[in-house]
C-alpha positions in Angstrom: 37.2 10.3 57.7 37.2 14.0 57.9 40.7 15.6 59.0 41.3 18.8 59.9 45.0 20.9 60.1 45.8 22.7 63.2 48.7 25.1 63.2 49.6 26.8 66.3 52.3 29.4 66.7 53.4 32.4 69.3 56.4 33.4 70.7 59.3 30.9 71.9 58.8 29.5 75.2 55.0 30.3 75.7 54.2 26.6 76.3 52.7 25.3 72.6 54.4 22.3 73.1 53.5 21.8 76.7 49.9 22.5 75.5 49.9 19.9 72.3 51.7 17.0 74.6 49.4 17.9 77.0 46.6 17.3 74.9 47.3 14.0 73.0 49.3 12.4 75.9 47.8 13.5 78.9 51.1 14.0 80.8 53.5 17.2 81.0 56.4 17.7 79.8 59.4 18.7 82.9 62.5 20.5 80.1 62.3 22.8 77.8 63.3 22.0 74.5 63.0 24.6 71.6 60.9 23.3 68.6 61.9 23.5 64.8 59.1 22.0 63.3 57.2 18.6 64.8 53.4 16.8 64.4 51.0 15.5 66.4 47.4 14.0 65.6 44.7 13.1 67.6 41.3 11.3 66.7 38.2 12.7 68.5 34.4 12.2 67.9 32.0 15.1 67.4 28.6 13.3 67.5 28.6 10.3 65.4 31.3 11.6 63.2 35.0 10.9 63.8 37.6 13.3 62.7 41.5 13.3 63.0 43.3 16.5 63.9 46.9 17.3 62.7 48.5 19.3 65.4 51.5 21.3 63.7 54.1 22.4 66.2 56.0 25.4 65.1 59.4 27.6 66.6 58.6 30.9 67.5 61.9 32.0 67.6 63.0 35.0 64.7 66.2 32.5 62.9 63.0 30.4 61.7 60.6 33.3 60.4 61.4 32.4 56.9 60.6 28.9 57.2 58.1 28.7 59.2 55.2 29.8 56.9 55.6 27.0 54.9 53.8 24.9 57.6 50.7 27.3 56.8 49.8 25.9 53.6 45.9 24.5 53.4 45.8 25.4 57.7 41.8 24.6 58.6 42.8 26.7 62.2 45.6 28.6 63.9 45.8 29.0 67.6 47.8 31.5 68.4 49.4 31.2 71.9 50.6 33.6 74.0 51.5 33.3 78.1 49.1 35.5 80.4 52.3 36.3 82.4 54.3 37.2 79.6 53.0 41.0 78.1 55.0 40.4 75.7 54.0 37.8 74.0 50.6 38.9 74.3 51.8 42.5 72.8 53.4 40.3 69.7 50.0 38.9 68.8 49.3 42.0 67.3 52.5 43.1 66.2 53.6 39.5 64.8 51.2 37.0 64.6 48.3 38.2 63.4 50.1 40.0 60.3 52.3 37.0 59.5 49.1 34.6 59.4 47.4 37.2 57.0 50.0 37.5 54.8 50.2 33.8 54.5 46.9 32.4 54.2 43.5 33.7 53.0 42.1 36.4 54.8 38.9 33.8 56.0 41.7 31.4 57.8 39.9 31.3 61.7 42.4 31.7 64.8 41.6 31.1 67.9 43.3 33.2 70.5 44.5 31.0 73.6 46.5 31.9 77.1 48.7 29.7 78.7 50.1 29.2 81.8 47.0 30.1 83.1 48.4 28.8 86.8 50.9 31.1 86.9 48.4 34.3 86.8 48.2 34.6 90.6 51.3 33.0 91.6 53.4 34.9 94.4 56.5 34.6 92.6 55.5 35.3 89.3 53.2 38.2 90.4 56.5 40.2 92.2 58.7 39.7 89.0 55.7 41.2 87.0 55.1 44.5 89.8 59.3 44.9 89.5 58.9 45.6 85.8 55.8 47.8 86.4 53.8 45.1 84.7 50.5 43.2 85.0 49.5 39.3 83.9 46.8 39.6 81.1 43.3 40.1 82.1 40.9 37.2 80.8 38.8 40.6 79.9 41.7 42.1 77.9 42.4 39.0 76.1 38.5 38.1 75.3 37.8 41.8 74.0 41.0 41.9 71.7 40.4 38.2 69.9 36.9 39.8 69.6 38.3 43.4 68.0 40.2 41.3 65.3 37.8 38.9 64.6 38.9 36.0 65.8 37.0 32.7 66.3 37.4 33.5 70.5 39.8 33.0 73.2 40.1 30.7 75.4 42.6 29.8 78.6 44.3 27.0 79.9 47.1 25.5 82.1 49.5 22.6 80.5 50.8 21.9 83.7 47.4 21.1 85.8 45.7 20.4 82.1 42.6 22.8 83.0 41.0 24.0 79.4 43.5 22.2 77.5 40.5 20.0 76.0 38.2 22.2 75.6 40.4 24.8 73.5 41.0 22.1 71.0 37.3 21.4 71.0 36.3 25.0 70.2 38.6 24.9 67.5 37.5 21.6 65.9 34.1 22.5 66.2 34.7 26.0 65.0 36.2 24.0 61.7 33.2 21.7 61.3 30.7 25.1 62.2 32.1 26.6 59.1 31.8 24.1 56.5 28.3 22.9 57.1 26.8 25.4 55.1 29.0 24.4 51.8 28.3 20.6 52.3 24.4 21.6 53.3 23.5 23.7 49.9 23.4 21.1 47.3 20.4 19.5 49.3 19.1 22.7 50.2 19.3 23.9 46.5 17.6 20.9 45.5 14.5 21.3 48.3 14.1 24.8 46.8 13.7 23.9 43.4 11.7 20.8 43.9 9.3 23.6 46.3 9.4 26.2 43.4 8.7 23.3 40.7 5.3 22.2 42.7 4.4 25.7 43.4 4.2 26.8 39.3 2.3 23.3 38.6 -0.7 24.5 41.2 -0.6 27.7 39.6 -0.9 26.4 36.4 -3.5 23.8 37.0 -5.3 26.8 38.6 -5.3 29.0 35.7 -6.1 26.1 33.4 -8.5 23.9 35.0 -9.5 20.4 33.1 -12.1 20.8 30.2 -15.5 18.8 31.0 -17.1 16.7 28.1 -20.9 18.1 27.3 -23.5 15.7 28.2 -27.1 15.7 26.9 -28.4 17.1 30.7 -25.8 20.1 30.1 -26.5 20.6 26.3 -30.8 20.9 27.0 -29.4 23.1 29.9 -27.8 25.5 27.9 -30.5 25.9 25.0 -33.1 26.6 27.8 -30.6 29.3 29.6 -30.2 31.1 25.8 -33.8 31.3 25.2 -34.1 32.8 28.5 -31.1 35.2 27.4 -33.5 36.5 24.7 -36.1 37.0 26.8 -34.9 39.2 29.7 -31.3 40.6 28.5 -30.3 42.8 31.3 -26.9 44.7 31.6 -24.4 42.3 33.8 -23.5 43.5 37.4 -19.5 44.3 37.5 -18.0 41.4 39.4 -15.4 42.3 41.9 -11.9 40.2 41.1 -11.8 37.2 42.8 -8.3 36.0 41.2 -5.7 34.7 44.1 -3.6 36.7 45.4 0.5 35.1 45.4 1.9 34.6 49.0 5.8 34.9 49.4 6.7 33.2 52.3 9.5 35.5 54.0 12.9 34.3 53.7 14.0 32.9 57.5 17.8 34.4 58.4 20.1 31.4 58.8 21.5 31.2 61.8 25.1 31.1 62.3 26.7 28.5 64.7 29.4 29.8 67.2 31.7 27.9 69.4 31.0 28.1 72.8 33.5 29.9 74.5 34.2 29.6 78.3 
Protein backbone atom coordinates (compact mmCIF):
# COMPACT_ATOMS: atom_id res chain seq x y z
CA UNK A 1 0.00 0.00 0.00
CA UNK A 2 1.33 3.32 -1.11
CA UNK A 3 1.93 5.95 1.78
CA UNK A 4 2.58 9.25 1.36
CA UNK A 5 4.23 12.03 4.18
CA UNK A 6 2.41 15.19 4.75
CA UNK A 7 4.16 17.85 6.69
CA UNK A 8 2.36 21.01 7.40
CA UNK A 9 3.80 24.00 9.07
CA UNK A 10 2.97 28.02 9.50
CA UNK A 11 3.00 30.29 12.18
CA UNK A 12 1.65 29.35 15.87
CA UNK A 13 -1.97 29.61 16.25
CA UNK A 14 -3.02 29.57 12.48
CA UNK A 15 -5.23 26.54 13.04
CA UNK A 16 -3.00 23.33 11.55
CA UNK A 17 -4.14 21.40 14.20
CA UNK A 18 -7.79 22.50 14.01
CA UNK A 19 -7.31 21.67 10.23
CA UNK A 20 -5.66 17.96 10.63
CA UNK A 21 -8.34 17.03 13.59
CA UNK A 22 -10.73 18.29 11.42
CA UNK A 23 -9.81 16.22 8.71
CA UNK A 24 -9.29 12.66 10.20
CA UNK A 25 -11.98 13.09 12.94
CA UNK A 26 -14.54 15.14 11.62
CA UNK A 27 -15.11 17.10 14.80
CA UNK A 28 -13.45 20.52 16.01
CA UNK A 29 -11.41 21.12 18.41
CA UNK A 30 -12.94 24.04 21.24
CA UNK A 31 -8.93 24.98 23.26
CA UNK A 32 -6.07 25.93 22.02
CA UNK A 33 -3.26 23.88 22.79
CA UNK A 34 0.26 24.71 21.33
CA UNK A 35 1.79 21.70 19.37
CA UNK A 36 5.48 20.35 19.81
CA UNK A 37 5.54 17.75 17.49
CA UNK A 38 2.37 15.06 17.00
CA UNK A 39 0.93 12.45 13.99
CA UNK A 40 -1.94 11.69 12.42
CA UNK A 41 -2.80 9.25 9.38
CA UNK A 42 -5.62 8.79 7.39
CA UNK A 43 -6.44 6.01 4.67
CA UNK A 44 -8.16 7.30 1.57
CA UNK A 45 -8.91 5.74 -1.93
CA UNK A 46 -7.86 7.39 -5.15
CA UNK A 47 -9.59 5.12 -7.74
CA UNK A 48 -8.96 1.61 -7.03
CA UNK A 49 -5.83 2.28 -5.19
CA UNK A 50 -5.62 2.82 -1.49
CA UNK A 51 -3.07 4.94 0.03
CA UNK A 52 -2.28 6.03 3.81
CA UNK A 53 -1.34 9.59 4.58
CA UNK A 54 0.94 10.55 7.50
CA UNK A 55 -0.18 13.95 8.72
CA UNK A 56 2.86 15.50 10.60
CA UNK A 57 1.87 18.23 13.02
CA UNK A 58 4.55 20.71 13.69
CA UNK A 59 4.94 24.11 16.34
CA UNK A 60 5.28 27.17 14.61
CA UNK A 61 6.52 28.93 17.39
CA UNK A 62 10.60 30.35 17.12
CA UNK A 63 11.91 28.12 20.65
CA UNK A 64 11.31 25.08 18.20
CA UNK A 65 13.00 26.35 14.85
CA UNK A 66 15.99 24.16 15.42
CA UNK A 67 14.08 21.10 15.83
CA UNK A 68 11.56 21.35 13.85
CA UNK A 69 13.24 20.48 10.45
CA UNK A 70 14.03 17.28 11.54
CA UNK A 71 10.32 16.28 10.83
CA UNK A 72 11.20 17.29 7.03
CA UNK A 73 13.26 14.39 6.29
CA UNK A 74 11.84 12.17 2.98
CA UNK A 75 8.42 14.89 3.23
CA UNK A 76 6.27 13.71 -0.16
CA UNK A 77 4.20 17.37 0.53
CA UNK A 78 4.14 20.49 2.73
CA UNK A 79 1.11 22.58 3.30
CA UNK A 80 2.03 25.58 4.45
CA UNK A 81 -0.78 27.32 6.43
CA UNK A 82 -1.28 30.62 7.06
CA UNK A 83 -4.80 32.49 8.50
CA UNK A 84 -6.59 34.90 5.79
CA UNK A 85 -7.20 37.21 8.85
CA UNK A 86 -3.84 37.18 10.11
CA UNK A 87 -1.26 39.37 7.42
CA UNK A 88 1.05 38.24 9.17
CA UNK A 89 1.20 35.00 8.94
CA UNK A 90 0.56 35.28 5.35
CA UNK A 91 3.67 37.93 5.19
CA UNK A 92 5.88 35.02 7.00
CA UNK A 93 5.17 32.57 4.17
CA UNK A 94 7.62 34.38 2.33
CA UNK A 95 9.89 35.54 4.81
CA UNK A 96 9.92 32.07 6.83
CA UNK A 97 8.44 29.30 5.36
CA UNK A 98 9.26 29.06 2.10
CA UNK A 99 13.15 29.57 2.80
CA UNK A 100 13.12 27.14 5.73
CA UNK A 101 11.50 24.32 3.50
CA UNK A 102 14.16 25.02 0.80
CA UNK A 103 16.94 24.85 2.85
CA UNK A 104 15.76 21.60 4.18
CA UNK A 105 14.63 19.53 1.50
CA UNK A 106 15.25 19.26 -2.28
CA UNK A 107 14.39 22.11 -4.25
CA UNK A 108 11.46 19.68 -6.25
CA UNK A 109 9.67 19.13 -2.60
CA UNK A 110 5.74 20.40 -3.72
CA UNK A 111 3.86 22.80 -1.16
CA UNK A 112 0.72 23.53 -1.29
CA UNK A 113 -0.31 26.97 -0.04
CA UNK A 114 -3.58 26.79 2.17
CA UNK A 115 -5.81 29.61 4.14
CA UNK A 116 -7.53 29.01 7.10
CA UNK A 117 -10.07 30.33 8.99
CA UNK A 118 -11.71 31.01 5.95
CA UNK A 119 -15.06 31.93 8.13
CA UNK A 120 -13.56 34.52 9.78
CA UNK A 121 -12.88 36.66 6.34
CA UNK A 122 -16.06 38.60 6.53
CA UNK A 123 -16.86 38.45 10.08
CA UNK A 124 -17.98 41.88 11.80
CA UNK A 125 -15.68 41.48 14.55
CA UNK A 126 -12.77 40.34 12.99
CA UNK A 127 -13.22 42.74 10.05
CA UNK A 128 -13.09 46.06 12.75
CA UNK A 129 -9.86 44.69 14.56
CA UNK A 130 -8.31 44.37 11.00
CA UNK A 131 -9.58 48.30 9.75
CA UNK A 132 -8.08 49.56 13.52
CA UNK A 133 -4.63 48.29 12.39
CA UNK A 134 -5.06 49.66 8.88
CA UNK A 135 -5.20 46.18 7.67
CA UNK A 136 -7.07 43.86 5.21
CA UNK A 137 -7.94 39.84 5.45
CA UNK A 138 -6.13 38.15 2.47
CA UNK A 139 -7.69 38.21 -0.85
CA UNK A 140 -8.34 34.62 -2.35
CA UNK A 141 -6.69 36.53 -5.52
CA UNK A 142 -3.61 37.60 -3.57
CA UNK A 143 -3.10 34.25 -2.13
CA UNK A 144 -3.71 32.25 -5.55
CA UNK A 145 -1.27 34.57 -7.60
CA UNK A 146 1.62 34.39 -4.87
CA UNK A 147 1.50 30.25 -4.51
CA UNK A 148 1.47 30.66 -8.30
CA UNK A 149 4.71 33.29 -8.39
CA UNK A 150 6.74 30.67 -6.31
CA UNK A 151 5.76 27.73 -7.79
CA UNK A 152 3.77 26.14 -5.71
CA UNK A 153 1.52 23.11 -6.31
CA UNK A 154 -1.68 25.79 -5.69
CA UNK A 155 -3.67 27.20 -2.91
CA UNK A 156 -6.45 26.35 -1.64
CA UNK A 157 -8.99 27.65 1.42
CA UNK A 158 -10.85 26.22 4.09
CA UNK A 159 -12.65 26.66 7.48
CA UNK A 160 -11.76 23.98 10.41
CA UNK A 161 -14.49 25.19 12.30
CA UNK A 162 -17.58 24.67 9.58
CA UNK A 163 -15.09 21.98 7.73
CA UNK A 164 -15.69 23.74 4.18
CA UNK A 165 -12.48 22.63 1.86
CA UNK A 166 -10.90 20.89 4.59
CA UNK A 167 -11.26 17.59 2.31
CA UNK A 168 -10.57 18.70 -0.64
CA UNK A 169 -7.16 20.50 0.26
CA UNK A 170 -5.84 17.14 1.41
CA UNK A 171 -7.15 15.66 -1.83
CA UNK A 172 -5.16 18.13 -3.99
CA UNK A 173 -2.27 17.31 -2.14
CA UNK A 174 -2.54 13.54 -2.32
CA UNK A 175 -3.32 13.63 -5.76
CA UNK A 176 -0.62 16.20 -6.48
CA UNK A 177 1.79 13.30 -4.80
CA UNK A 178 0.45 10.47 -6.94
CA UNK A 179 0.44 13.22 -10.32
CA UNK A 180 4.10 13.40 -9.86
CA UNK A 181 5.26 9.97 -9.68
CA UNK A 182 3.36 8.37 -12.44
CA UNK A 183 5.80 9.28 -14.91
CA UNK A 184 8.82 7.41 -12.98
CA UNK A 185 6.63 4.17 -12.33
CA UNK A 186 5.16 4.65 -16.20
CA UNK A 187 8.73 4.65 -18.17
CA UNK A 188 9.99 1.17 -17.67
CA UNK A 189 6.80 0.01 -19.71
CA UNK A 190 6.98 2.82 -21.89
CA UNK A 191 10.73 2.25 -22.57
CA UNK A 192 9.97 -1.16 -23.31
CA UNK A 193 6.88 -0.30 -25.95
CA UNK A 194 9.55 1.88 -27.72
CA UNK A 195 12.00 -0.51 -28.14
CA UNK A 196 9.83 -3.44 -29.03
CA UNK A 197 8.20 -0.48 -31.84
CA UNK A 198 11.87 0.37 -32.96
CA UNK A 199 12.89 -3.46 -33.05
CA UNK A 200 9.80 -4.33 -35.57
CA UNK A 201 10.40 -1.14 -37.50
CA UNK A 202 14.36 -2.24 -38.56
CA UNK A 203 13.06 -5.95 -39.26
CA UNK A 204 10.52 -4.45 -42.14
CA UNK A 205 13.24 -2.45 -43.32
CA UNK A 206 15.41 -5.05 -43.56
CA UNK A 207 13.14 -7.57 -45.12
CA UNK A 208 12.53 -4.78 -47.51
CA UNK A 209 15.99 -4.22 -48.61
CA UNK A 210 16.59 -7.95 -48.72
CA UNK A 211 13.71 -9.60 -50.05
CA UNK A 212 13.68 -13.70 -50.11
CA UNK A 213 15.68 -15.40 -53.05
CA UNK A 214 13.28 -17.41 -55.44
CA UNK A 215 14.54 -21.01 -56.61
CA UNK A 216 14.85 -21.06 -60.78
CA UNK A 217 12.42 -23.26 -62.30
CA UNK A 218 12.59 -24.77 -65.83
CA UNK A 219 9.53 -22.07 -67.03
CA UNK A 220 12.02 -19.18 -65.63
CA UNK A 221 15.35 -20.68 -66.98
CA UNK A 222 13.70 -21.16 -70.98
CA UNK A 223 12.44 -17.53 -70.00
CA UNK A 224 15.57 -16.08 -69.53
CA UNK A 225 17.53 -17.74 -72.54
CA UNK A 226 14.70 -16.38 -74.95
CA UNK A 227 14.89 -12.74 -73.18
CA UNK A 228 19.11 -12.85 -73.95
CA UNK A 229 18.74 -13.82 -77.38
CA UNK A 230 16.43 -11.04 -77.77
CA UNK A 231 19.07 -8.77 -75.84
CA UNK A 232 21.36 -9.53 -78.89
CA UNK A 233 19.11 -8.72 -81.24
CA UNK A 234 17.72 -5.14 -80.42
CA UNK A 235 20.25 -3.72 -77.66
CA UNK A 236 19.03 -0.31 -77.12
CA UNK A 237 20.32 2.21 -74.49
CA UNK A 238 18.12 1.74 -71.11
CA UNK A 239 15.69 4.65 -70.18
CA UNK A 240 16.89 6.39 -66.70
CA UNK A 241 14.44 5.15 -64.12
CA UNK A 242 13.36 7.66 -61.60
CA UNK A 243 14.07 6.35 -57.76
CA UNK A 244 11.40 4.51 -56.52
CA UNK A 245 13.23 3.61 -53.04
CA UNK A 246 10.77 4.49 -49.77
CA UNK A 247 10.98 7.25 -48.32
CA UNK A 248 11.39 6.83 -43.98
CA UNK A 249 8.41 8.51 -42.05
CA UNK A 250 9.18 9.82 -38.41
CA UNK A 251 6.20 9.94 -36.63
CA UNK A 252 6.40 13.30 -34.61
CA UNK A 253 7.06 12.99 -31.03
CA UNK A 254 3.38 13.76 -29.03
CA UNK A 255 4.20 16.39 -25.90
CA UNK A 256 3.23 14.55 -22.74
CA UNK A 257 0.91 16.07 -20.91
CA UNK A 258 1.34 17.05 -17.48
CA UNK A 259 -1.47 16.36 -14.87
CA UNK A 260 -2.42 19.22 -12.39
CA UNK A 261 -4.50 19.15 -9.35
CA UNK A 262 -7.55 20.81 -9.66
CA UNK A 263 -7.71 23.68 -7.66
CA UNK A 264 -10.94 25.31 -6.45
Amino acid sequence: MKSIKCVVVGDGAVGKTSLLISYTTNQFPEDYVPTVFDNYSANVMVGDEKITINLWDTAGQEEYDKLRPLSYTQTDIFLICFSVVEPTSFENVKNKWIPEIRHHTPKETQILLVGTKSDLRDEPHCLDELDEQGLKPISEKEARDFAKAFGMVGYLECSAASQKGVREVFDCAIKSVITEDEPAENAPQQAASQQGQQGQQVQQGQQQQNPPKQQPTETSAAQNAEAKSAAKVQQKPAKPVASSAPKTYIPAKKSKKSKKCTIL
